[in-house]
N, CA, C and O atoms as a Tripos MOL2 file, in Angstrom:
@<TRIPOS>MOLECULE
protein
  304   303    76     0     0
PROTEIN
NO_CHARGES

@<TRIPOS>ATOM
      1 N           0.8290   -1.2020    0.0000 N.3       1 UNK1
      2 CA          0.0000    0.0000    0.0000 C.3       1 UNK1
      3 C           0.8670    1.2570    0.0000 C.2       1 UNK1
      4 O           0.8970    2.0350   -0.9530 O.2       1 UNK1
      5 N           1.5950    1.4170    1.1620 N.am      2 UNK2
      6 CA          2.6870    2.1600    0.9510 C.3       2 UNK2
      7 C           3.3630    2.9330   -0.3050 C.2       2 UNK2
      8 O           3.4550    4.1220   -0.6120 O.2       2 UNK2
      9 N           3.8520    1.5500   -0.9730 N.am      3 UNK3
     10 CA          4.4170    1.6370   -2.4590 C.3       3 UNK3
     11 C           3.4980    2.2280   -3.6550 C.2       3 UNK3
     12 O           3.7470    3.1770   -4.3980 O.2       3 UNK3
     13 N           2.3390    1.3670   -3.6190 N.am      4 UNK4
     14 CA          1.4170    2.5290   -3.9730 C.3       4 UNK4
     15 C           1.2550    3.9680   -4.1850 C.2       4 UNK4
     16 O           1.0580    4.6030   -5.2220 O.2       4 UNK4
     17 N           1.4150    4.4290   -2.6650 N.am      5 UNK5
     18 CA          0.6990    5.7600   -2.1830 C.3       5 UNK5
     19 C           2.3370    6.7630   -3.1420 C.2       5 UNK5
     20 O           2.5030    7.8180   -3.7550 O.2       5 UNK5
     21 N           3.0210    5.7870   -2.7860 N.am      6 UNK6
     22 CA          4.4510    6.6690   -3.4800 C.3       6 UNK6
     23 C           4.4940    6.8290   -5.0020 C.2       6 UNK6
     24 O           4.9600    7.8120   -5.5780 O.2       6 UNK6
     25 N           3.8900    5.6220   -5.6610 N.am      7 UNK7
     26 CA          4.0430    5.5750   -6.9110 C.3       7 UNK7
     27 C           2.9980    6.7260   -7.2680 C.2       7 UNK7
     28 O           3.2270    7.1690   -8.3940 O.2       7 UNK7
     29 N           2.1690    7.1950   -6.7820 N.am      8 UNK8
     30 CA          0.9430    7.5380   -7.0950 C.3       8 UNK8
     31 C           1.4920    9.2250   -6.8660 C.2       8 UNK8
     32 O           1.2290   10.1670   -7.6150 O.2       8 UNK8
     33 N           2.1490    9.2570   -5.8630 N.am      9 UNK9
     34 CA          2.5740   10.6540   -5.5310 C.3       9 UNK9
     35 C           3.7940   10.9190   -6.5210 C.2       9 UNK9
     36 O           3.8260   11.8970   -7.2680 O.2       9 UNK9
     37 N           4.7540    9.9950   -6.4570 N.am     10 UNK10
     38 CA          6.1410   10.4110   -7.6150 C.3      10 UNK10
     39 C           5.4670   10.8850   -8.9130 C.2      10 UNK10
     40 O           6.0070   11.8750   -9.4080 O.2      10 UNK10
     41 N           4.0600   10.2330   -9.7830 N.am     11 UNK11
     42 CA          3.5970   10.4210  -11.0010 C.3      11 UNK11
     43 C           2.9330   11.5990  -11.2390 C.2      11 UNK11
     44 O           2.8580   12.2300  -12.2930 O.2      11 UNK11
     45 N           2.3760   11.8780   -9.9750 N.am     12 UNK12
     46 CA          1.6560   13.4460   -9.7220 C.3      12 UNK12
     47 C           2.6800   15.0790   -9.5370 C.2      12 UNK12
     48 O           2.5330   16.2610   -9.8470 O.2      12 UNK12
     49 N           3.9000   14.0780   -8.7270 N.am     13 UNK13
     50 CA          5.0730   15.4900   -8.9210 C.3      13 UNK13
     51 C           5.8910   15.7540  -10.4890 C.2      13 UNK13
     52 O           6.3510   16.7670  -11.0150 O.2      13 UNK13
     53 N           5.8100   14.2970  -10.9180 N.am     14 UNK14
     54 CA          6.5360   14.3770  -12.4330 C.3      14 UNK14
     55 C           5.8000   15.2050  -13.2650 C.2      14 UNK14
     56 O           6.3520   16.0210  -14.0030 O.2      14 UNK14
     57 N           3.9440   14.9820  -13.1750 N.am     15 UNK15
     58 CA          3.2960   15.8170  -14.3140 C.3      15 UNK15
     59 C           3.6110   17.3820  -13.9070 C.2      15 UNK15
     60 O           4.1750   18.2420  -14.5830 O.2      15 UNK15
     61 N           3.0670   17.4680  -12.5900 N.am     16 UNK16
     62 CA          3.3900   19.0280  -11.9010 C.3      16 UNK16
     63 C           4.2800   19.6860  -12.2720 C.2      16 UNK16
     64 O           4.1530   20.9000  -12.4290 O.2      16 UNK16
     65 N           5.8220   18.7920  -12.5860 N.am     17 UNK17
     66 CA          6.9100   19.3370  -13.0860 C.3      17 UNK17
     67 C           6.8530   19.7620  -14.7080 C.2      17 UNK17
     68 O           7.3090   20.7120  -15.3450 O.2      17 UNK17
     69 N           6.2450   18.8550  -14.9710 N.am     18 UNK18
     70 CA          6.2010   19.0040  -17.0740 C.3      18 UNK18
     71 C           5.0490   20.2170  -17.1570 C.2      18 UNK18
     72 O           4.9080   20.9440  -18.1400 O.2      18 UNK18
     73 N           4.3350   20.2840  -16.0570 N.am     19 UNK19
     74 CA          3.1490   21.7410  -16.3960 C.3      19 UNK19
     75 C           3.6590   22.5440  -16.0420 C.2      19 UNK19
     76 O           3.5560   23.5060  -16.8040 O.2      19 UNK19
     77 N           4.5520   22.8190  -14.7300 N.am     20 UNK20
     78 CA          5.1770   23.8220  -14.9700 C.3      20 UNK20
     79 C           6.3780   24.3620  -15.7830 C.2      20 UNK20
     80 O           6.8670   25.4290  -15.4120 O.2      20 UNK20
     81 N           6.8980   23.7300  -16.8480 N.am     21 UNK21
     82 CA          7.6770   24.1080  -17.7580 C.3      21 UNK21
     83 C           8.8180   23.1660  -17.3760 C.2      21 UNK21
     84 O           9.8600   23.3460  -18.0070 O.2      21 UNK21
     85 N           8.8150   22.3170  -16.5760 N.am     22 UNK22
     86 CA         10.4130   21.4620  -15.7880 C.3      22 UNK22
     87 C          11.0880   22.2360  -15.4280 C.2      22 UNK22
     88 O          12.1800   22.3460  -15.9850 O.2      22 UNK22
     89 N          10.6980   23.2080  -14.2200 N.am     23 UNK23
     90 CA         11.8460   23.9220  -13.7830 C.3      23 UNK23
     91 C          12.8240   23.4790  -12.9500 C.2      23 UNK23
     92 O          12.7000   22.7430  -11.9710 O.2      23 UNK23
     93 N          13.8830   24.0130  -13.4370 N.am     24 UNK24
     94 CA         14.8790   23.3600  -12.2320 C.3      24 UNK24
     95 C          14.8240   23.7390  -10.6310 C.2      24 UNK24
     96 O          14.4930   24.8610  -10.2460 O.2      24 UNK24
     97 N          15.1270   22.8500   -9.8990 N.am     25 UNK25
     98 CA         15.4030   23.6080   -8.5160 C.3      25 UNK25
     99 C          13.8230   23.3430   -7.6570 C.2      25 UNK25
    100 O          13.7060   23.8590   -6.5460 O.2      25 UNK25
    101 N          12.9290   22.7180   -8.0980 N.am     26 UNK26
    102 CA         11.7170   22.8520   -7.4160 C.3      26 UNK26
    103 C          11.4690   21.6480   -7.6090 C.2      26 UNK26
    104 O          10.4740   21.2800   -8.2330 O.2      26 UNK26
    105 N          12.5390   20.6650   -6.9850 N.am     27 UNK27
    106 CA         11.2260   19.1630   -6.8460 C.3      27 UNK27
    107 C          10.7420   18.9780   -5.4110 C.2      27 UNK27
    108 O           9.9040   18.1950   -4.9620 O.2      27 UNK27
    109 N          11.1500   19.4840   -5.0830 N.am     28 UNK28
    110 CA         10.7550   19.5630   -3.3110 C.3      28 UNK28
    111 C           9.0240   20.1620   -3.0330 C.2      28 UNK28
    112 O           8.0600   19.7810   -2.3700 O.2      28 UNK28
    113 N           9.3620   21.4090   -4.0560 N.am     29 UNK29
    114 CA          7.8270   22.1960   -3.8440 C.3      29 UNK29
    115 C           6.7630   21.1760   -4.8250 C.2      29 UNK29
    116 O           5.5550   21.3720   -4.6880 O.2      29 UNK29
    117 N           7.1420   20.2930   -5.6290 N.am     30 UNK30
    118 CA          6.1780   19.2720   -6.6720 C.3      30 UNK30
    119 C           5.8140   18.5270   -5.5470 C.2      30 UNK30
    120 O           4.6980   18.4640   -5.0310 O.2      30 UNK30
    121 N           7.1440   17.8040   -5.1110 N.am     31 UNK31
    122 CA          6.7380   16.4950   -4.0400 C.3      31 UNK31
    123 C           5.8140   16.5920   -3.3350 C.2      31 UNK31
    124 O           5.0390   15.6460   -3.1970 O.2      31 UNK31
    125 N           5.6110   17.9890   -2.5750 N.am     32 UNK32
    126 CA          5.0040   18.3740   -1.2700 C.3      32 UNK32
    127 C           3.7330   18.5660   -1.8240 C.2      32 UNK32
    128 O           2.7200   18.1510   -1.2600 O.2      32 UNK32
    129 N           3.7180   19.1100   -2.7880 N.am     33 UNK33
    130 CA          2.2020   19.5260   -3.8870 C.3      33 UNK33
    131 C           1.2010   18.2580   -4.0000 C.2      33 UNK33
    132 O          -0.0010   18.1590   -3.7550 O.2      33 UNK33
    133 N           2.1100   17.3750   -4.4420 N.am     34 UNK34
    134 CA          1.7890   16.1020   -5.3170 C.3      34 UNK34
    135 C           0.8720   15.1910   -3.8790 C.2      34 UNK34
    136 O          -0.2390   14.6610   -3.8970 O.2      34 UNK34
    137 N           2.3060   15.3600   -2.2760 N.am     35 UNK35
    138 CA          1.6090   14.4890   -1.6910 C.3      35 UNK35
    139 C           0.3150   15.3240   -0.7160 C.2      35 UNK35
    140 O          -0.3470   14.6550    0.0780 O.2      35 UNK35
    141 N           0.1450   16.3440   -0.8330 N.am     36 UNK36
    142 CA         -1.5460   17.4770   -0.4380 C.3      36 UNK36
    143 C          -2.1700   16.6400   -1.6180 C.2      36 UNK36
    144 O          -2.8080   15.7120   -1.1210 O.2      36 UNK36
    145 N          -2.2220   16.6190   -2.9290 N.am     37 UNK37
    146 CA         -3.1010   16.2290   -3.7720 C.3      37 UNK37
    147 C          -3.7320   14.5830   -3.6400 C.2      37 UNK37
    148 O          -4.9040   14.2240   -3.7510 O.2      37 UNK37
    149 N          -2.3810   13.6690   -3.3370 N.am     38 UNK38
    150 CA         -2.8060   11.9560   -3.1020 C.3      38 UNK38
    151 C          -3.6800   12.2550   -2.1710 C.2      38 UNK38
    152 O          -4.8430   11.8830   -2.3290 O.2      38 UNK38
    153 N          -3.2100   13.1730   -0.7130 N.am     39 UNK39
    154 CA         -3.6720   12.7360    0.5150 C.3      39 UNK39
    155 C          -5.2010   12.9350    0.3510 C.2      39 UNK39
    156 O          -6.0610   12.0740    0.5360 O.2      39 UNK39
    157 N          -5.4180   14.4440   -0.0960 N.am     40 UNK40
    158 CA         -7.0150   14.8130   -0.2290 C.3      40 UNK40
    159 C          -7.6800   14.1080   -1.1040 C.2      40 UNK40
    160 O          -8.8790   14.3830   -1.0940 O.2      40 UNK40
    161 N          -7.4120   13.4090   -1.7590 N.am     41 UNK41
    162 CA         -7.8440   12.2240   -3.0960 C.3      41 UNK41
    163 C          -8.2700   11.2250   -1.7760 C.2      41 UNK41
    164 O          -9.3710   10.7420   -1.5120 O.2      41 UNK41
    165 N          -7.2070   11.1270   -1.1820 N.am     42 UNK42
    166 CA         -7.5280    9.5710   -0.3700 C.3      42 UNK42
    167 C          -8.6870    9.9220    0.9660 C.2      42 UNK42
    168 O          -9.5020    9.1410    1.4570 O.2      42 UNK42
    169 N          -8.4570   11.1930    1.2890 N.am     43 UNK43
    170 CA         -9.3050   11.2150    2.4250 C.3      43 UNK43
    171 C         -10.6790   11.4400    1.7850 C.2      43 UNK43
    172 O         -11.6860   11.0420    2.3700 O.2      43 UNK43
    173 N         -10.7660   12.1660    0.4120 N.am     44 UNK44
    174 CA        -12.1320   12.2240   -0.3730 C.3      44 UNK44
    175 C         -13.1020   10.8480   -0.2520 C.2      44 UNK44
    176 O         -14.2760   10.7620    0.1080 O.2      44 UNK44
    177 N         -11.9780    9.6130   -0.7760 N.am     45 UNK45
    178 CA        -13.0750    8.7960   -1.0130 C.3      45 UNK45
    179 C         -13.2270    7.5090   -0.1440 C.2      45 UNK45
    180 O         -13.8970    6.4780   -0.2090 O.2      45 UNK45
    181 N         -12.1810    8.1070    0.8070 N.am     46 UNK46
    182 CA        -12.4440    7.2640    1.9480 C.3      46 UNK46
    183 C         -13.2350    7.8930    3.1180 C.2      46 UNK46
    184 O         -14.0140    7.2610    3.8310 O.2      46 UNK46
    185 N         -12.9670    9.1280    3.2300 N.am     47 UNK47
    186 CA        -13.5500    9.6120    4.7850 C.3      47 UNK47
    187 C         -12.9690    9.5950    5.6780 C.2      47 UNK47
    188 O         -13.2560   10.2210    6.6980 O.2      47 UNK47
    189 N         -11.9240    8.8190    5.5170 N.am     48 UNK48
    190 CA        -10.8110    9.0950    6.5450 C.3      48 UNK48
    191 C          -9.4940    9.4950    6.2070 C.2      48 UNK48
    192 O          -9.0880    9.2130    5.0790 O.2      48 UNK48
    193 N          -8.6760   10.1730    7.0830 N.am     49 UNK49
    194 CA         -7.5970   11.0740    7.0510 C.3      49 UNK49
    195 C          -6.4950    9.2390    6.5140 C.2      49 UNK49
    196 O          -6.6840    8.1100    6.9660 O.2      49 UNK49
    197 N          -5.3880    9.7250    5.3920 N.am     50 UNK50
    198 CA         -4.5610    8.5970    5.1660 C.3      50 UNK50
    199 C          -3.4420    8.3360    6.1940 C.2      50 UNK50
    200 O          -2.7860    9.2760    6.6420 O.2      50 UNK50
    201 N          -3.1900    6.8660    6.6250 N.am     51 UNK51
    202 CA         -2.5380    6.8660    7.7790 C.3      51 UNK51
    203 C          -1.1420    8.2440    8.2100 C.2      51 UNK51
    204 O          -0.8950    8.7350    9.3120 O.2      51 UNK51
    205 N          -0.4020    8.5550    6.7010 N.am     52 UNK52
    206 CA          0.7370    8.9760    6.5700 C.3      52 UNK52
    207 C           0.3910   10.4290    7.0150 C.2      52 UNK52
    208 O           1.4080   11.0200    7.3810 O.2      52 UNK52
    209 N          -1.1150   11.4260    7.1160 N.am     53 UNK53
    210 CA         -1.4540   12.3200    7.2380 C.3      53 UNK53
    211 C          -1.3120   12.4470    8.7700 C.2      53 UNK53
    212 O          -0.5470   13.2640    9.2820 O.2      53 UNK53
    213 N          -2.0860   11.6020    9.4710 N.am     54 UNK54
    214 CA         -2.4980   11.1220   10.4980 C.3      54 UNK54
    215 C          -1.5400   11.2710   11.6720 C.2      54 UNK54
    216 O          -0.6320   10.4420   11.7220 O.2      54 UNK54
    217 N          -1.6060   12.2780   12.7070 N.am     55 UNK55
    218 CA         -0.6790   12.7420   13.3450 C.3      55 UNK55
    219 C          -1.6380   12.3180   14.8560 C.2      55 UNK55
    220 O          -2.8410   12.0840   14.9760 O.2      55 UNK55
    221 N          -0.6220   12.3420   15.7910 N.am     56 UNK56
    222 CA         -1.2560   12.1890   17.0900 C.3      56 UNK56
    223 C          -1.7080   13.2970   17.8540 C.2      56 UNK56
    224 O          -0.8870   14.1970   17.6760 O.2      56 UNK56
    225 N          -2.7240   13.7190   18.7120 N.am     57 UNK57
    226 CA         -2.7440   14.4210   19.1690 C.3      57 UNK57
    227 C          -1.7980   14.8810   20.5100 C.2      57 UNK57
    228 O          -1.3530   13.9210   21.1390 O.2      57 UNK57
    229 N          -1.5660   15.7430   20.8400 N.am     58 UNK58
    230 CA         -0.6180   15.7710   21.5570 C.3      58 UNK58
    231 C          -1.1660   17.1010   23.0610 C.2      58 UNK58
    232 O          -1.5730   18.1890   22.6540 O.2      58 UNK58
    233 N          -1.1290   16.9090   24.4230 N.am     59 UNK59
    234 CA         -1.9670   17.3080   25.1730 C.3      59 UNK59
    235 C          -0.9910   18.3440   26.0720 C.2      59 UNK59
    236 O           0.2340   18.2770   25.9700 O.2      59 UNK59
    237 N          -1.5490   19.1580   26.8240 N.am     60 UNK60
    238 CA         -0.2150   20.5040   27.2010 C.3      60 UNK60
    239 C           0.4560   19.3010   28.4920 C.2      60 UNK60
    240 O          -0.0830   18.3070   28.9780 O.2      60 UNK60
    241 N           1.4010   19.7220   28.6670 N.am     61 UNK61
    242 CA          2.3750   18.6110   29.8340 C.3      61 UNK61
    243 C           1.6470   19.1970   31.1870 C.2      61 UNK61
    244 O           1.1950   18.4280   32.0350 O.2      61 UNK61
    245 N           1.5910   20.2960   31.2850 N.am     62 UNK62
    246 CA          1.0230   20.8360   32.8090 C.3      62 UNK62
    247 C          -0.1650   20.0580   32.9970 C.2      62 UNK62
    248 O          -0.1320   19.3590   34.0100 O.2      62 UNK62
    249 N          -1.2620   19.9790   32.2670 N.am     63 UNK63
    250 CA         -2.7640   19.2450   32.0530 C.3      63 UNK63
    251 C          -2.4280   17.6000   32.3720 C.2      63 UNK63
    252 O          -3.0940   17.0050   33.2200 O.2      63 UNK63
    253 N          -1.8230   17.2220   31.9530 N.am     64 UNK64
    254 CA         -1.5660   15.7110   31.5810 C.3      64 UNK64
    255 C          -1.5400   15.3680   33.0910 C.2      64 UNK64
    256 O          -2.3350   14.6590   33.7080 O.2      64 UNK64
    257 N           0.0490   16.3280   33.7590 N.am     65 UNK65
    258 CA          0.2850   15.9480   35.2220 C.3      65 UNK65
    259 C          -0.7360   15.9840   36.0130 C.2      65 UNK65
    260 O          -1.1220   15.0570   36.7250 O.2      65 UNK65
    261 N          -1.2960   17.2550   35.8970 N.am     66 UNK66
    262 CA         -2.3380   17.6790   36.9000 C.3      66 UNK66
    263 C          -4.2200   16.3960   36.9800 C.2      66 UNK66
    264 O          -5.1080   16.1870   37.8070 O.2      66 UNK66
    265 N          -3.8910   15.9440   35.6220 N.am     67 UNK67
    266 CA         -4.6090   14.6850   35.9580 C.3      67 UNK67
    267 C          -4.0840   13.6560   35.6350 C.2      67 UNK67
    268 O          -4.5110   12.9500   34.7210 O.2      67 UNK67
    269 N          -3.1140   13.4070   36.2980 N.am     68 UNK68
    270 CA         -2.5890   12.5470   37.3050 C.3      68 UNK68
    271 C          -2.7030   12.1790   38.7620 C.2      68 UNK68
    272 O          -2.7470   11.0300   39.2010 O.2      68 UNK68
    273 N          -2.7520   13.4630   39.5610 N.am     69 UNK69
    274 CA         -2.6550   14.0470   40.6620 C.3      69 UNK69
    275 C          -3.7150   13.1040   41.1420 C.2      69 UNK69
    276 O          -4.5170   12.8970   40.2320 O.2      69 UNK69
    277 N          -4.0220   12.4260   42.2930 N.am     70 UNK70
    278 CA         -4.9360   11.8390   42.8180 C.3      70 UNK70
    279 C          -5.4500   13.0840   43.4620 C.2      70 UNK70
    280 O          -4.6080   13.8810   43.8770 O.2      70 UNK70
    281 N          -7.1410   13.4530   43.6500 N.am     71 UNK71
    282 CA         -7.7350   14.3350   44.3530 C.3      71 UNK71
    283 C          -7.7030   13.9600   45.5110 C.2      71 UNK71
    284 O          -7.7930   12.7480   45.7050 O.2      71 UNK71
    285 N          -7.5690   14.8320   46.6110 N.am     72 UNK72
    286 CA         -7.6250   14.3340   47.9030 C.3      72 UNK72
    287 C          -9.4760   14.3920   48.3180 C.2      72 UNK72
    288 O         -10.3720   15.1160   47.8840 O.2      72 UNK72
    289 N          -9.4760   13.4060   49.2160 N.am     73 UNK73
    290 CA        -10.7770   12.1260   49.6550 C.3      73 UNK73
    291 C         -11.4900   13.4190   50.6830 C.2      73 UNK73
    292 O         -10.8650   13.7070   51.7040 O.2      73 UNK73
    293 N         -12.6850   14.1040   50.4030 N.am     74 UNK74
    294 CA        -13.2150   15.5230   51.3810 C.3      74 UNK74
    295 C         -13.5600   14.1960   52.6930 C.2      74 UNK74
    296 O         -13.9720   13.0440   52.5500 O.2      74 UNK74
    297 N         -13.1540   15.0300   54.0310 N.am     75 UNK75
    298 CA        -12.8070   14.7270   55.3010 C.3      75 UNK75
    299 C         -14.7540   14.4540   55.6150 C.2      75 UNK75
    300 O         -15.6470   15.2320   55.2800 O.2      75 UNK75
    301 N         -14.8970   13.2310   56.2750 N.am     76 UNK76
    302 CA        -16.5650   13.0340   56.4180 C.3      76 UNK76
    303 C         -16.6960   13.3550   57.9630 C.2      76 UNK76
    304 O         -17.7990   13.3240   58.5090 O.2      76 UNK76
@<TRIPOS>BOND
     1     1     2 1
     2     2     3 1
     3     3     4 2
     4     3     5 am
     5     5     6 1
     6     6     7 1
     7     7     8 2
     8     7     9 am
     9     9    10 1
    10    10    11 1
    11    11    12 2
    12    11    13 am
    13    13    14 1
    14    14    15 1
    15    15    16 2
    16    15    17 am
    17    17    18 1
    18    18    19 1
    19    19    20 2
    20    19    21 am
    21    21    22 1
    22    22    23 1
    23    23    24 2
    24    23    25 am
    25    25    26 1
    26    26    27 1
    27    27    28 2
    28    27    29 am
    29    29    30 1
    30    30    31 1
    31    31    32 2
    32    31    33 am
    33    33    34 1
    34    34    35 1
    35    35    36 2
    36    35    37 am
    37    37    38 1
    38    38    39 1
    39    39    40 2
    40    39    41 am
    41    41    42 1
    42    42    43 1
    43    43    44 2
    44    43    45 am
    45    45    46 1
    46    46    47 1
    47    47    48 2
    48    47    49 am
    49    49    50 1
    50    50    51 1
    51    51    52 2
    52    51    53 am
    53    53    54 1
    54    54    55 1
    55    55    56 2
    56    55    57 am
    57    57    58 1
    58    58    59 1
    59    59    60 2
    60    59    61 am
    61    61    62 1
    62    62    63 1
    63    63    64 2
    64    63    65 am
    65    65    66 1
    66    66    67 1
    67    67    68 2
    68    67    69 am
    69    69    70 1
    70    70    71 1
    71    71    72 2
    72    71    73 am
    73    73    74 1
    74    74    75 1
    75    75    76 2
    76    75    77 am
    77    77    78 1
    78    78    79 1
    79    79    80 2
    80    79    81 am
    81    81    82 1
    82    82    83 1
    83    83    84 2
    84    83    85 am
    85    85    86 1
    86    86    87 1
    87    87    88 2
    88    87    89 am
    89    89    90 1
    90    90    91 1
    91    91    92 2
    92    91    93 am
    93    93    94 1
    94    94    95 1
    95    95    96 2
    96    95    97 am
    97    97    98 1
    98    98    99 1
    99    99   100 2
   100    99   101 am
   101   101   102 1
   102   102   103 1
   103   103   104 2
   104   103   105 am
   105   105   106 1
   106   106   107 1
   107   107   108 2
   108   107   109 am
   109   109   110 1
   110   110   111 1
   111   111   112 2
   112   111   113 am
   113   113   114 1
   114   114   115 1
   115   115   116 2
   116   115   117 am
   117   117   118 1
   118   118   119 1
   119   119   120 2
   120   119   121 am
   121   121   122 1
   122   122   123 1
   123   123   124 2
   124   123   125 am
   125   125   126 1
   126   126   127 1
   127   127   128 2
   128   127   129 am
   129   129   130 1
   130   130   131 1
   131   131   132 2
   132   131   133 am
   133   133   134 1
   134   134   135 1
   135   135   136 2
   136   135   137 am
   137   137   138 1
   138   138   139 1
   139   139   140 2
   140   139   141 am
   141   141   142 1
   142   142   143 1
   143   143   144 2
   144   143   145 am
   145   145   146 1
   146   146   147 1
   147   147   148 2
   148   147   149 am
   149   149   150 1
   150   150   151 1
   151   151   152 2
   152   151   153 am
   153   153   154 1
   154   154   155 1
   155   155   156 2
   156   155   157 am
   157   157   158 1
   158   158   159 1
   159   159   160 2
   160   159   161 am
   161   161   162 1
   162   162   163 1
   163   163   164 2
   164   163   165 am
   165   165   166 1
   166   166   167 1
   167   167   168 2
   168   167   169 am
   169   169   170 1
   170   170   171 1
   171   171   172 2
   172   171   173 am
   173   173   174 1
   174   174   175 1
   175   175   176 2
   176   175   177 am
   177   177   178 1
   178   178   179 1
   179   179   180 2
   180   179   181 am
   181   181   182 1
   182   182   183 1
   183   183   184 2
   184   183   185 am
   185   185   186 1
   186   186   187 1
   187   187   188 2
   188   187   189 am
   189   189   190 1
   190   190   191 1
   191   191   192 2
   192   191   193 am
   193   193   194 1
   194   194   195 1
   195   195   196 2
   196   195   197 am
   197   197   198 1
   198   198   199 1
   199   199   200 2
   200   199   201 am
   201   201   202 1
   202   202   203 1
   203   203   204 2
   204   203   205 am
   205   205   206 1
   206   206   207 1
   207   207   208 2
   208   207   209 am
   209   209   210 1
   210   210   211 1
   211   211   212 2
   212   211   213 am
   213   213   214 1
   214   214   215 1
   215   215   216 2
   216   215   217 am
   217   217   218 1
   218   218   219 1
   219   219   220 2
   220   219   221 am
   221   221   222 1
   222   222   223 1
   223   223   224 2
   224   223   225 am
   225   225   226 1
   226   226   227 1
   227   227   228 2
   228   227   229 am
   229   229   230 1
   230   230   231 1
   231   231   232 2
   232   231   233 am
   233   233   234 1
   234   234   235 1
   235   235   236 2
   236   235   237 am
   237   237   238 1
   238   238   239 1
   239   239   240 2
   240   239   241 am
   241   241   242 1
   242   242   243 1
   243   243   244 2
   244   243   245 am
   245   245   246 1
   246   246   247 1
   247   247   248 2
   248   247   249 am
   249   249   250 1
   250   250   251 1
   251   251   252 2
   252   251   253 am
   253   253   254 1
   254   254   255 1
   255   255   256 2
   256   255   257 am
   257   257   258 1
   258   258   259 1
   259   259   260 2
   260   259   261 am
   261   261   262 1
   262   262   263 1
   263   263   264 2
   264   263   265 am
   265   265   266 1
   266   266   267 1
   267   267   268 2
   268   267   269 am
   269   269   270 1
   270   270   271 1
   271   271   272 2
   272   271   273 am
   273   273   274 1
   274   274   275 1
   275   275   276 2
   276   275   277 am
   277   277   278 1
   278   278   279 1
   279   279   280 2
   280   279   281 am
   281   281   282 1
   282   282   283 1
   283   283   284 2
   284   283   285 am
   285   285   286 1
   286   286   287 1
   287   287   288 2
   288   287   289 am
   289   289   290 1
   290   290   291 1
   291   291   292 2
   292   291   293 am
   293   293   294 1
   294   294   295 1
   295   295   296 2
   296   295   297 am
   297   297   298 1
   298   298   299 1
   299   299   300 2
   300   299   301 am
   301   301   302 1
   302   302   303 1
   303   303   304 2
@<TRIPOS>SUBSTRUCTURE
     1 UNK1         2 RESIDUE 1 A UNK
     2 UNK2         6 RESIDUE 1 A UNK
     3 UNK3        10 RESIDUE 1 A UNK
     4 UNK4        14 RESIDUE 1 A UNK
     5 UNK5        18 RESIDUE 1 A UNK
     6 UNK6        22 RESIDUE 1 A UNK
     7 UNK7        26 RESIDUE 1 A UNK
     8 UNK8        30 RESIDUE 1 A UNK
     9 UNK9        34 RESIDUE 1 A UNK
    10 UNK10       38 RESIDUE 1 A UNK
    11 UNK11       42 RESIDUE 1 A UNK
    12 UNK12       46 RESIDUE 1 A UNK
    13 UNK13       50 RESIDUE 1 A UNK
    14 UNK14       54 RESIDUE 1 A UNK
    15 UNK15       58 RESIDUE 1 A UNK
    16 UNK16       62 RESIDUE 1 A UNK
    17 UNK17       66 RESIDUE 1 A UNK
    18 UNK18       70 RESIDUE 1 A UNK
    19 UNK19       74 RESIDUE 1 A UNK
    20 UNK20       78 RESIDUE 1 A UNK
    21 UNK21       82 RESIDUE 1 A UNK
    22 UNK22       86 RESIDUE 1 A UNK
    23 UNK23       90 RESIDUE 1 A UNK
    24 UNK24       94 RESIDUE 1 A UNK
    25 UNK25       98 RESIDUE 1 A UNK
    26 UNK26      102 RESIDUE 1 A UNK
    27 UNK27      106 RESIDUE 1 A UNK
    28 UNK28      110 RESIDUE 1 A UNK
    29 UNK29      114 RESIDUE 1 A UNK
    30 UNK30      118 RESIDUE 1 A UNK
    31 UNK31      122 RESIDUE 1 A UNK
    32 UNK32      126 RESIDUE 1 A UNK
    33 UNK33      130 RESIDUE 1 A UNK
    34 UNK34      134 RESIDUE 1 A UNK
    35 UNK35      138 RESIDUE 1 A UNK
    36 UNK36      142 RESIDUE 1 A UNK
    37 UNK37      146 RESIDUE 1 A UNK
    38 UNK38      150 RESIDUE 1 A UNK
    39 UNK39      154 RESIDUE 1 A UNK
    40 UNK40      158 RESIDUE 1 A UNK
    41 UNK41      162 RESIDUE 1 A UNK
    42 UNK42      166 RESIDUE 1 A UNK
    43 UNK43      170 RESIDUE 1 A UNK
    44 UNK44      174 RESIDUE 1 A UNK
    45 UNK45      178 RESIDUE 1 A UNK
    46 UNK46      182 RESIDUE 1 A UNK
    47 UNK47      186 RESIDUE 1 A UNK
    48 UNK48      190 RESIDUE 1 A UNK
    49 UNK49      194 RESIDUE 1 A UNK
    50 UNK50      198 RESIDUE 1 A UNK
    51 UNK51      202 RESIDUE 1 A UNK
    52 UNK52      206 RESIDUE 1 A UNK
    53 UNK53      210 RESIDUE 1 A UNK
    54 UNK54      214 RESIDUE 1 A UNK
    55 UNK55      218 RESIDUE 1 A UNK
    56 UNK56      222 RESIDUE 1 A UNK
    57 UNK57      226 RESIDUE 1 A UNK
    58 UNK58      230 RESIDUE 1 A UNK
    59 UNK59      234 RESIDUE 1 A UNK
    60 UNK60      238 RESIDUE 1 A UNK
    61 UNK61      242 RESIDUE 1 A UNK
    62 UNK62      246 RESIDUE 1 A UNK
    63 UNK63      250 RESIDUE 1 A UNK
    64 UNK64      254 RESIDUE 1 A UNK
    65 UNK65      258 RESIDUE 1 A UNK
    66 UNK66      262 RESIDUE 1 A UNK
    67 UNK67      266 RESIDUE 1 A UNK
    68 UNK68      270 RESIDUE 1 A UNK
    69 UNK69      274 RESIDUE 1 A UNK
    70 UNK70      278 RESIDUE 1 A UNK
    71 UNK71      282 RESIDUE 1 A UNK
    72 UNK72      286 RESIDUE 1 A UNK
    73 UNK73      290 RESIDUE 1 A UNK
    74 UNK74      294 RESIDUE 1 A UNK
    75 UNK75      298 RESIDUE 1 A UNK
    76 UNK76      302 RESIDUE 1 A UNK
């Protein structure tokens, strides 16, 4: 699948390159183009974000600790 998703993206930066005239010096800005274009293709007709998009969420460190913290037990 993987191999796929690459073949699919390398063929999309190659045309990108021949439409824009083959300029030199810009395969970096095709690549990056090419893989926004697979990804939104893939999340179109799937509905879901493609694994390679797919980032973790990540939570503030102060928050995380602070529930951790066992609450202390109100005195009966």
């Amino acid at each position: 699948m993987i191999d796929d998703r690459h073949d699919r993206i390398r063929v999309r930066a190659h045309a990108i390159w021949e439409a824009q005239g083959r300029p030199h010096g810009a395969d970096r800005q095709h690549w990056d183009q090419a893989t926004r274009e697979i990804d939104a293709e893939d999340t179109a007709s799937s509905g879901k974000p493609s694994r390679a998009k797919a980032t973790p969420k990540t939570t503030n460190p102060g928050t995380a600790a602070r529930k951790r913290v066992a609450k202390p037990k109100p005195d009966k």
